[in-house]
N, C-alpha and C positions, 0 to 999 in steps of 0.2 A: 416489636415495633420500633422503628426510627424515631427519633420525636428530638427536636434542635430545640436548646434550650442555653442561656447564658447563666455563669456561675461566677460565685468567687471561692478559693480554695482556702479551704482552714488550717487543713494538717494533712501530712504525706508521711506512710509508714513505706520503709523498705518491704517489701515482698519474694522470696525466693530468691533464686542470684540476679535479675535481672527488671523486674518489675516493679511498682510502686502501688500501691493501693492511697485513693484520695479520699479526703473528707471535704465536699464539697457545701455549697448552699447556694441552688440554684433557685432561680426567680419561679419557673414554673412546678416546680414539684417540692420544692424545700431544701431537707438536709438531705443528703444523700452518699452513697461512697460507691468508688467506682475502682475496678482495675486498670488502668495501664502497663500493656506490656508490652517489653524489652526497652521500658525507657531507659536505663543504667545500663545497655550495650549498644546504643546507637541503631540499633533494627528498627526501631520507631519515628517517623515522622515529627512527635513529639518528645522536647527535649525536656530535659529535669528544670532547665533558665526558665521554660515556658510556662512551670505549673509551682512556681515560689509562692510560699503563702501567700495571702492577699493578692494573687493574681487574677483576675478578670477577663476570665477567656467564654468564647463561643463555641459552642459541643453539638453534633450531631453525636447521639446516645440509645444502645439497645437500654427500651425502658418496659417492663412487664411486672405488672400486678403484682401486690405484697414479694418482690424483689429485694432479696438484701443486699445484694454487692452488682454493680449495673457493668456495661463495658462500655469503650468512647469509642467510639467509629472514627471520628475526627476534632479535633480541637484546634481553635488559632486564637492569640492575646489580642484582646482588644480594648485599651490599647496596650503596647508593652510598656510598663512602668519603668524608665530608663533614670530618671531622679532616684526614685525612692532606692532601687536596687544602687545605686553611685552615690548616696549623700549620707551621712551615717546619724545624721539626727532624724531625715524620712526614716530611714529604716529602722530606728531604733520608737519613733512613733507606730509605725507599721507593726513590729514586734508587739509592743504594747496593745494595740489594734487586736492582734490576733489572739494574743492571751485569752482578754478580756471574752472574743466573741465564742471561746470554743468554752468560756466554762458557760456562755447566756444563750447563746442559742441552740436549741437540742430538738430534736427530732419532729415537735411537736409544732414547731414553726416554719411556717409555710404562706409569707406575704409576700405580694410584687412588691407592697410600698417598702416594707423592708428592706426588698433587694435592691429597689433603687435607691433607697435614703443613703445604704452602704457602698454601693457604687458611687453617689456623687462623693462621699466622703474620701474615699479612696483616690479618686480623680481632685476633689482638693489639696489633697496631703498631698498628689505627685504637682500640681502644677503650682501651688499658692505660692510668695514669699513670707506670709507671715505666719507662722509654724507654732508660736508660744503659746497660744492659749488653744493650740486644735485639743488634744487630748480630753482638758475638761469639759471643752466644749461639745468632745463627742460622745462621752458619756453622759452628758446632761441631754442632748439628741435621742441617744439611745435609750434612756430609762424610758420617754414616750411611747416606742416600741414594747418594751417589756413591760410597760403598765402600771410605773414605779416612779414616773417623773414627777418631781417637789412641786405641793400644792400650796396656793393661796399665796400669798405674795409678802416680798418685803416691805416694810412700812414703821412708823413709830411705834406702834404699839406691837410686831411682830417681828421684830428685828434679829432674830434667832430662825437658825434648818435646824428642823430636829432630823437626827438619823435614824431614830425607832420609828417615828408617827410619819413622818417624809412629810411634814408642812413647816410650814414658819409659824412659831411660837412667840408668847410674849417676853420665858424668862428663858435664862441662858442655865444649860445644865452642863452633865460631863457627858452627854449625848447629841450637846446640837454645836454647830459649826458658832464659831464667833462671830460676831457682830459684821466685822469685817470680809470676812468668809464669805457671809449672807449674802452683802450686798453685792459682792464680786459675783454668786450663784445666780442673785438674781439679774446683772446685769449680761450675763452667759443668754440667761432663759429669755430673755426679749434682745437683747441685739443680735444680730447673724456677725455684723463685721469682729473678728476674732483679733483683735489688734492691741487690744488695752491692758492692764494691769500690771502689778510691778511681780518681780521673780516669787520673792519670797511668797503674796498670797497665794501666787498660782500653783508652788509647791506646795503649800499646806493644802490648798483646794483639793489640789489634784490626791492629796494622802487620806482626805475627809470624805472624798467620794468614793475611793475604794473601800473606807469605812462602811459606807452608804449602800454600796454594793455586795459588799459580803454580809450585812443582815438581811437586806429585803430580796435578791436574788443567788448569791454566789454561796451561801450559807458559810460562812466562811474562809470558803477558800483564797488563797493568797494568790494577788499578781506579783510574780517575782520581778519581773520587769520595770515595777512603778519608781524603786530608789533610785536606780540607774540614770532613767528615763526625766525624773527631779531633777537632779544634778546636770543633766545636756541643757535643760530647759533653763535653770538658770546661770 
């Protein structure tokens, strides 16, 4: 069966001399992996530019019942991400981006809302000018989706994130974000405009959340990307 479906790419392994195997996450069906071949000889319609991580393309797809590996009939970018791929702080968000989504979404997810929440997000990072606080912002977006976003609110008497419990606490331990942290977190979780804070919280934020994320979803695992990614941001 044919069945046209929109994706965004995760990760691309080389395949044989000439092909690419993708790790996709389409809006209609989920996570998925597909082969492209003779992408890496030019005999393909589609090019290796057209399927860069965090790319957002449109697929017509053989897709058939408990299928482990699918094939593309056709693919085209929609749109082609010409910032992110020429600007090296998009791209180095982008990276980050993709770290983050291939250790948190796994097979087992399968939302439109998802797919669109990460399409808009993507289509922000290539067109926004204000770039400094997307990161934590998009991690505080995404824990929503994964069922792990900070509850109960900051306030006088809870002026502490804890990272074990994921709420706002009263006392400040070696588990919950500072005082300052908090407010910045909380000021992330109600405003959309992404424009405020100064460097430094947003680097500690941004190193308190991967904390955040490696207990309640990543089990630990490291984003290598996140030091790098601090340092462009401030």
């Amino acid at each position: 069966m044919i069945a046209k479906t929109k994706a965004i790419i995760l990760k691309n392994t080389n395949y044989s001399e000439s092909s690419i195997i993708s790790k996709m996450y389409t809006r209609e069906f989920g996570v998925r992996t597909y082969i492209l071949q003779s992408v890496r000889k030019g005999k393909s319609a589609v090019r290796p530019s057209m399927i860069q991580p965090l790319s957002i393309v449109e697929m017509d797809v053989y897709e058939k019942p408990n299928m482990n590996m699918g094939r593309v009939k056709e693919l085209k970018n929609v749109p082609l991400l010409i910032n992110i791929q020429d600007d090296i702080l998009r791209k180095s968000i982008a990276m980050f981006y993709i770290e983050v989504l291939n250790h948190c979404v796994t097979e087992e997810f399968c939302e439109e809302d998802l797919f669109d929440f990460l399409e808009a997000e993507i289509l922000l990072l290539e067109n926004t000018e204000s770039l400094s606080n997307l990161p934590p912002r998009f991690l505080l977006a995404l824990s929503h989706f994964l069922g792990v976003q900070p509850q109960g609110e900051y306030g006088p008497t809870t002026p502490f994130l804890s990272i074990n419990e994921g709420v706002f606490v009263p006392q400040e331990g070696i588990d919950t974000f500072t005082e300052k942290e908090s407010l910045f977190v909380s000021h992330l979780l109600k405003v959309k405009d992404p424009s405020e804070g100064s460097s430094l919280i947003r680097k500690r934020v941004l190193k308190q959340l991967i904390r955040y994320y490696q207990h309640h979803v990543m089990k630990n695992k490291e984003i290598k990307s996140v030091d790098i990614l601090a340092e462009l941001l401030g």
